[in-house]
ROTORSE-52978 format. One record per residue (C-alpha): residue number from 0; x negated, z, y. Coordinates in steps of 0.05 Angstrom, whole numbers. Layout:
# residues N
 num     px     pz     py
 NUM      X      Z      Y
...
# end
This chain:
# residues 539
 num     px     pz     py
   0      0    258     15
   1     58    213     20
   2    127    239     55
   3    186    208     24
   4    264    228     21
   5    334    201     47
   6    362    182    114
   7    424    229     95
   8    383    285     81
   9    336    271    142
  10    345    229    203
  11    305    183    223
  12    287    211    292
  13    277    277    262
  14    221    253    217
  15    189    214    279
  16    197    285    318
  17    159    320    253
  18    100    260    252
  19     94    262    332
  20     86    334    329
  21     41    340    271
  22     -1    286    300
  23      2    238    252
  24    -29    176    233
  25     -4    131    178
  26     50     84    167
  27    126    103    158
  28    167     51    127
  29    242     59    124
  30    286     15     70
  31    365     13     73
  32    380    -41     17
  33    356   -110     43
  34    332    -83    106
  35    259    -54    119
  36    233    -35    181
  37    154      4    188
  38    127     40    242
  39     54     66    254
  40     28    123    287
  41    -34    146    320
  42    -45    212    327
  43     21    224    336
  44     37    164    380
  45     79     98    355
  46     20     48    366
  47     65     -8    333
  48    135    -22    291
  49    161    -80    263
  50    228    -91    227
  51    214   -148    165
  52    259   -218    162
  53    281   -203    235
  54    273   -255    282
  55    202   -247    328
  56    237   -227    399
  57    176   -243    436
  58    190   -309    463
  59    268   -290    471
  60    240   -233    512
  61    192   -271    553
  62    250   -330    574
  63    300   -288    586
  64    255   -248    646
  65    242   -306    667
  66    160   -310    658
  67    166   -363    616
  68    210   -432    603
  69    243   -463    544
  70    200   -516    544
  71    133   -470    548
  72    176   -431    484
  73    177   -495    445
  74    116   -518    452
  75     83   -452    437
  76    128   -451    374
  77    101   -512    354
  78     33   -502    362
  79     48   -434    306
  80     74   -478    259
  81     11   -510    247
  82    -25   -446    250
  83     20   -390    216
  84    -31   -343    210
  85    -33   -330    289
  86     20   -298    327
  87     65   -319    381
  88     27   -276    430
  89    -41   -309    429
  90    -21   -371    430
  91     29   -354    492
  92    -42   -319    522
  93    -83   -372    496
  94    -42   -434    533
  95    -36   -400    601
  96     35   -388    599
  97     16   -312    605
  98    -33   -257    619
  99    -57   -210    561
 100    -26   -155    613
 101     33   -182    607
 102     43   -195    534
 103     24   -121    517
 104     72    -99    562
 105    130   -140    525
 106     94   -131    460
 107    114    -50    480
 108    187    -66    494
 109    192   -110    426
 110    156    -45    402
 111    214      1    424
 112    263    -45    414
 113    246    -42    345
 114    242     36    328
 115    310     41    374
 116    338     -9    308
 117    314     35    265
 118    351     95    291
 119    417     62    282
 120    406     61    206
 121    438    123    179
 122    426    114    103
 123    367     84     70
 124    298    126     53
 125    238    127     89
 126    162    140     61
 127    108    161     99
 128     30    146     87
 129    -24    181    113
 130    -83    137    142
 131    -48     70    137
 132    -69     18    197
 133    -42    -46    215
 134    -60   -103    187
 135    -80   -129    264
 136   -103    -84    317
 137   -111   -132    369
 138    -45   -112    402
 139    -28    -48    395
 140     10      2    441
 141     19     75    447
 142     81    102    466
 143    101    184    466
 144    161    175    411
 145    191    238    452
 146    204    182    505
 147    252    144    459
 148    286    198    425
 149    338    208    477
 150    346    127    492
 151    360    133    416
 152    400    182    415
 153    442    145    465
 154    445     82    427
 155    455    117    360
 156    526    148    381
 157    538     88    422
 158    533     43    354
 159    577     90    312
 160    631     65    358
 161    605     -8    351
 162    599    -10    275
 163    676     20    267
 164    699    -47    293
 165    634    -85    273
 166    608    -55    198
 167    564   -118    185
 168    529   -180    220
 169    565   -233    177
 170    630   -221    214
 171    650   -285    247
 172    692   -274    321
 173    732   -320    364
 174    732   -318    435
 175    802   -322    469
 176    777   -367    529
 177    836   -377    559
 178    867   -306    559
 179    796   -291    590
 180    794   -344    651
 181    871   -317    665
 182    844   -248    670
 183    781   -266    719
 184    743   -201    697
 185    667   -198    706
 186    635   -204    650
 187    561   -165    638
 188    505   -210    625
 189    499   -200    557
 190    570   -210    554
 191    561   -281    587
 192    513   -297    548
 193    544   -292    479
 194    613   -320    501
 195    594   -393    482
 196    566   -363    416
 197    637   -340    397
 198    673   -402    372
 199    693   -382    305
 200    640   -409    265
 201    570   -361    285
 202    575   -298    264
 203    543   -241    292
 204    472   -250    257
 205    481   -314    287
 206    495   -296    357
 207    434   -243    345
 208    386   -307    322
 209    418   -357    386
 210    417   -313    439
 211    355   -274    438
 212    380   -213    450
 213    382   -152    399
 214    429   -126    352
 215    452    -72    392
 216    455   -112    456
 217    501   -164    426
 218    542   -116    389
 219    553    -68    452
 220    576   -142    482
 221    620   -163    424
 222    650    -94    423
 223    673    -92    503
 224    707   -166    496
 225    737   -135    423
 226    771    -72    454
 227    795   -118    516
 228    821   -160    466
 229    787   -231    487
 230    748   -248    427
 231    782   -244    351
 232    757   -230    287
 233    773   -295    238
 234    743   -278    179
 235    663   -278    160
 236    610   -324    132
 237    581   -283     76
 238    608   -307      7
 239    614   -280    -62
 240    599   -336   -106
 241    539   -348   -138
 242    473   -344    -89
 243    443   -420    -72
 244    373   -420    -80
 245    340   -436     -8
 246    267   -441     25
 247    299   -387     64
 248    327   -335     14
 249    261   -334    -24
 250    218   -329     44
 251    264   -262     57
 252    249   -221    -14
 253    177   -250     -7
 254    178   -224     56
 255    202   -154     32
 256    161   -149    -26
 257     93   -155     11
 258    114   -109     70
 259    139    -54     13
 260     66    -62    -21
 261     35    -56     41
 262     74      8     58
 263     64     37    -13
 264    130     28    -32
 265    113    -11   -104
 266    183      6   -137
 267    218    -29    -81
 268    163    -81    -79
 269    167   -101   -153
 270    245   -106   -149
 271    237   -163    -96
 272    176   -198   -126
 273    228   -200   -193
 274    277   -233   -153
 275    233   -288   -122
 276    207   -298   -204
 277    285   -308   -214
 278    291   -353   -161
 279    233   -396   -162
 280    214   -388   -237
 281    149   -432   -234
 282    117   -397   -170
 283     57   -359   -185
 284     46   -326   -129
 285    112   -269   -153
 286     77   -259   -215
 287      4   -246   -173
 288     44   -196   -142
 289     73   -166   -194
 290     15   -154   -221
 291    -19   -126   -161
 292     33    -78   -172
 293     19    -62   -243
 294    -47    -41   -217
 295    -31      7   -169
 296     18     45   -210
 297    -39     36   -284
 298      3     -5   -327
 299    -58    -36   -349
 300    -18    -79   -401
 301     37    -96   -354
 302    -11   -123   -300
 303    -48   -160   -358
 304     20   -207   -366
 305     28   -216   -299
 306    -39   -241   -284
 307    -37   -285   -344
 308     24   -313   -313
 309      7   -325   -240
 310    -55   -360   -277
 311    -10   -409   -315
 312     40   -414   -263
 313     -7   -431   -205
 314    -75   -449   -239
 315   -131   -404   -246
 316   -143   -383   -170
 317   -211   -333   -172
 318   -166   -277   -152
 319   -119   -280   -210
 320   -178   -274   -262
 321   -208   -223   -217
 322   -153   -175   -230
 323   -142   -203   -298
 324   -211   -176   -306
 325   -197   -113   -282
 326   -134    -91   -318
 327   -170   -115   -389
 328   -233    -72   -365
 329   -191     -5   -351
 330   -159    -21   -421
 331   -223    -26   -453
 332   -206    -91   -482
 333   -285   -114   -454
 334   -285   -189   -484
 335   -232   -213   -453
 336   -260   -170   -397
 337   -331   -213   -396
 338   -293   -279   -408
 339   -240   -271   -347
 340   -300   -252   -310
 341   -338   -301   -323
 342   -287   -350   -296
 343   -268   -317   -239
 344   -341   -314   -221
 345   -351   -388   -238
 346   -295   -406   -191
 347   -325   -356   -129
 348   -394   -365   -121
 349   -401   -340    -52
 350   -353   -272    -73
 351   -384   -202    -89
 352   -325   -164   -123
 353   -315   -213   -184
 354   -389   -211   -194
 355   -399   -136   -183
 356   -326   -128   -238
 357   -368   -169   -276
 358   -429   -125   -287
 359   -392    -64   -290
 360   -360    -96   -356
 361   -430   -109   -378
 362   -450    -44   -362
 363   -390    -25   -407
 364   -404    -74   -459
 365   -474    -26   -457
 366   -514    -82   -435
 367   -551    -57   -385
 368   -603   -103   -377
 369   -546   -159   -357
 370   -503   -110   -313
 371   -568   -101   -274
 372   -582   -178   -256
 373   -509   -187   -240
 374   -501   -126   -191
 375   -569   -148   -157
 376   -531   -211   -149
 377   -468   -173   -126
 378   -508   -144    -85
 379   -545   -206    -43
 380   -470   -229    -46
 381   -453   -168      6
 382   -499   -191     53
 383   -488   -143    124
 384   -428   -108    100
 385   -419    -41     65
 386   -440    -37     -6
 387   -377     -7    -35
 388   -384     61    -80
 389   -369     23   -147
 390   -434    -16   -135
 391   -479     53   -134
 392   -443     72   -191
 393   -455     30   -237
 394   -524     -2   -209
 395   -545     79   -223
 396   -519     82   -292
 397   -547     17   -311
 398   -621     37   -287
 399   -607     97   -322
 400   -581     69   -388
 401   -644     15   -384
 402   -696     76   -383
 403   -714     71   -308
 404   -688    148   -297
 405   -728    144   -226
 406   -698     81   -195
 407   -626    104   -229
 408   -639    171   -177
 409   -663    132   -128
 410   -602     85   -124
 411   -560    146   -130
 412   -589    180    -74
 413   -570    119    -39
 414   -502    118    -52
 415   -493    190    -38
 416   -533    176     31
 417   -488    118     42
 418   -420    152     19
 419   -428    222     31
 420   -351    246     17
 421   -351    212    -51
 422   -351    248   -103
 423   -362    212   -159
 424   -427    184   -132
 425   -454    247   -120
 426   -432    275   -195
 427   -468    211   -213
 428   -526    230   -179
 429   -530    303   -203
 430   -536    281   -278
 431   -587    234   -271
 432   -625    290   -232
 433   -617    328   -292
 434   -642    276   -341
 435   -697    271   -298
 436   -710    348   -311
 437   -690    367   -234
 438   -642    424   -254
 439   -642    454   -197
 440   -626    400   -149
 441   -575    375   -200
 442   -535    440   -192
 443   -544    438   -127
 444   -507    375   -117
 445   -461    400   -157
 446   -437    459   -122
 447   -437    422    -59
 448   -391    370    -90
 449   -350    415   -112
 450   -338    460    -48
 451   -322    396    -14
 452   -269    361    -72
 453   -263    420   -119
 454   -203    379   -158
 455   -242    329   -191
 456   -252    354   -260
 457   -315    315   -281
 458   -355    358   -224
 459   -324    430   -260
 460   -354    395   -322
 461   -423    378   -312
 462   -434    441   -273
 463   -412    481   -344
 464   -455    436   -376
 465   -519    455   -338
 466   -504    528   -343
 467   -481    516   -417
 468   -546    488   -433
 469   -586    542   -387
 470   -553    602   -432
 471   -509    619   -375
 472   -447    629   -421
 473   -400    663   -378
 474   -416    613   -313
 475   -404    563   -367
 476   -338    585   -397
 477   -315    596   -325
 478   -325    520   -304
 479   -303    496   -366
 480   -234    524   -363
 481   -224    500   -296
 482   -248    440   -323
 483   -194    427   -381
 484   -139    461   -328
 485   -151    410   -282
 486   -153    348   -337
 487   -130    368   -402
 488   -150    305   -432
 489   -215    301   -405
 490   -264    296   -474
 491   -275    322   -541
 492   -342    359   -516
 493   -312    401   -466
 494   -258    432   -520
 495   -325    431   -571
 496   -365    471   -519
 497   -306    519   -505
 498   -294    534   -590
 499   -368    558   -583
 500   -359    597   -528
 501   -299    633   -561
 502   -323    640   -625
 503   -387    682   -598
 504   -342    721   -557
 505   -311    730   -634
 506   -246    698   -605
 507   -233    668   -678
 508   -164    646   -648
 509   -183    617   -589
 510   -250    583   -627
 511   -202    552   -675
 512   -149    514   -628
 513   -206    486   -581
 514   -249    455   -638
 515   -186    436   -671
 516   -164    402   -609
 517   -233    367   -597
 518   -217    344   -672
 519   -149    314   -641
 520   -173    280   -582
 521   -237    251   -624
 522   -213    248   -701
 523   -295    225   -716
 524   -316    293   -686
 525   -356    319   -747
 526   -382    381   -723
 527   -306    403   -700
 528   -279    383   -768
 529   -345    427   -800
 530   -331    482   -755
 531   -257    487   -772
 532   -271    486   -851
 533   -316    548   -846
 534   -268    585   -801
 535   -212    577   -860
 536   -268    602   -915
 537   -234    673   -931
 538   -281    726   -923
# end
């Protein structure tokens, strides 16, 4: 379960206090308007943290202790820019510049660097998800949080002084040299370090980006020379007139909308994807997105249009039609379903999921002689990995719905063998059982199922219906209402079933609003309507 609220309510080191000591492991992503910043535990540890659009201080890090030169920098830069998919890190490692010892030890101070950032932000909201990883674990750290919670502590009060004379990093400062040389005061590194930075033109995010040092290492700087009075505030860089469209500014909300998927956070996510659409009107890859998006949060018809769009906006790329697939499957509309399908499959040979999306439609289409040759395609396409559960499923069904009841167990029991927490594959599994006339096993299942995930309604169910069609009336009645508590919605038969029950118990009330309801949810219900009309005969 996710664990979301404010920064005003909750501080940030409070929440990392709660996750260490609860042992955690999961991601917790903090947002304060443009800024976004995620952090991942471990058990309880912070194995790695990140803050998004924020210059990489690896290299700074690495020059400034001297284990590495500008020139080494630079050409390591340039080698990334022809592969941007590989960090600074291994390519540092990879050209001798520096051991792997080495780099995980500064990959831990740009680690804590990082989360002390984070502390400084005192409004914003922050979302925490169980079980998330990073996307790399390659270099990872683990670090005690307890051990930064008093370094930022420190920093925190030490930057509410800093941000009274420095509220934001477009401030651009002037550095009084000559009122400095007449005073011949030592400056601290840092301090020397920014002075040439200071000429009335950088402002502080600039400093931050020229310097390689941290935000809160060049504002503690800017702030001593401020209160001595040698450097001068002349005005800042950030302007209110209408935004100019850069490389740059869409990179940023890209950049934000993938790390707020990533973390779960798909409101915040689909606000920046919307922006880069506004921006760069023709790009495809906001609307893909977007409609990534739409699927997560089931707005079927929403992610439909998106799709559509990335398709027209950037050609029809096999993963566009793969989802487009998808969101017209889950809303039923199966003919577009087979068609997008089809493409996506046409244009991804060598790729399981479109094919295996592609026979569950044909399973849905009830076509289950076709859904079977494309999931034993699906499945050659696997080859060594893990067969996911939505291939059992529906490779089960379809033996099942062709007449082979035996192999439609048999690839059930596989599934369940395979994936023995899921559910659904073991429900699956319990009504074929049954069809086959192994009633006892099929309960059996059941109940197992159902001690282990007793919120799934479908499980609640099928066991009423096996103790519903064994004359067990009160087991029955007893599933069943747990059944229509947990999922209201879940089927005409269940509210069917339950009118019978009540109207043997003579609960001519009771008998009357479930049948009628079974009548609501399934207007074609004939029996329902039939039952109703002889329950309003007068006696």
């Amino acid at each position: 379960m996710a664990i979301k609220g404010s920064l005003k309510e909750a501080s940030l080191p409070d929440v990392i206090q709660l996750l260490a000591l609860g042992r955690k492991t999961g991601c917790l992503a903090v947002a304060d308007r443009q800024n976004f910043g995620y952090t991942y535990f471990d058990d309880g540890r912070i194995i790695f943290a990140s803050i998004v659009n924020r210059r990489d201080r690896l290299g700074d890090l690495l020059v400034r202790s001297g284990r590495i030169s500008d020139a080494q920098l630079r050409a390591a830069v340039d080698r990334q820019a022809g592969e941007r998919d590989r960090k600074l890190g291994e390519i540092l490692v990879e050209l001798g510049y520096i051991t792997r010892a080495e780099l995980e030890e500064h990959i831990r101070v740009q680690v804590e660097e990082a989360v002390y950032y984070l502390f400084t932000w005192s409004s914003g909201t922050f979302n925490f998800e169980a079980g998330v990883r990073p996307e790399r674990e390659d270099f990872l750290v683990s670090i005690n949080p307890e051990s930064l919670l008093l370094e930022g502590a420190r920093r925190v009060d030490e930057w509410s002084l800093i941000a009274k004379k420095i509220p934001t990093l477009d401030i651009v400062f002037e550095a009084d040299q000559a009122r400095l040389h007449a005073a011949g005061v030592r400056l601290s590194d840092e301090q020397e370090v920014i002075l040439p930075l200071l000429n009335g033109r950088n402002d502080v995010q600039d400093v931050v980006d020229a310097s390689g040092l941290v935000e809160f290492e060049v504002g503690k700087a800017i702030y001593g020379l401020l209160s001595a009075g040698f450097v001068r505030r002349v005005g800042t860089s950030a302007t209110q007139q209408s935004e100019r469209v850069s490389d740059a500014r869409v990179e940023e909300h890209r950049n934000l909308g993938i790390a707020f998927y990533k973390t779960g956070m798909f409101d915040e996510a689909e606000r920046e994807f919307r922006r880069v659409a506004e921006l760069r009107p023709a790009e495809g890859n906001a609307a893909f997105f977007l409609g990534l998006i739409a699927l997560r949060q089931a707005r079927w018809g929403d992610a439909v249009e998106s799709f559509r769009g990335a398709v027209e906006q950037a050609g029809a790329r096999p993963a566009a039609l793969h989802n487009l697939a998808l969101a017209l499957e889950r809303m039923g509309r199966l003919a577009e379903a087979e068609a997008a399908g089809a493409e996506a499959v046409s244009r991804a040979r060598d790729d399981a999921r479109p094919m295996l999306l592609w026979g569950v439609v044909a399973l849905k289409r009830e076509d289950p002689e076709v859904a079977e040759g494309r999931l034993a395609k699906a499945r050659e396409l696997f080859g060594t990995r893990p067969v996911p559960p939505l291939w059992f499923w529906a490779a089960a069904l379809a033996a099942g719905s062709a007449g082979d009841m035996a192999r439609g167990v048999a690839i059930a029991q596989e599934g369940a063998a395979a994936w023995p927490h899921h559910p659904v594959l073991r429900n699956n599994l319990a009504v074929l059982l049954e069809a086959t006339g192994d009633v006892a096993e099929a309960e059996r299942v059941l109940r197992a199922a159902l001690a282990e995930e007793p919120s799934l309604p479908q499980l609640s169910k099928n066991l009423g219906d096996l103790h519903y069609r064994a004359g067990r009336y009160e087991d029955a009645q007893a599933a069943f209402d747990r059944a229509a508590k947990l999922a209201p919605d879940l089927g005409d038969d269940l509210y069917f079933k339950l009118g019978n029950l009540a109207f043997r118990q003579r609960d001519r009330d009771r008998a009357r609003d479930c049948w009628r309801r079974a009548a609501e949810i399934n207007p074609g219900h004939q029996l329902a309507r039939s039952n109703l009309e002889i329950l309003d005969v007068p006696a």
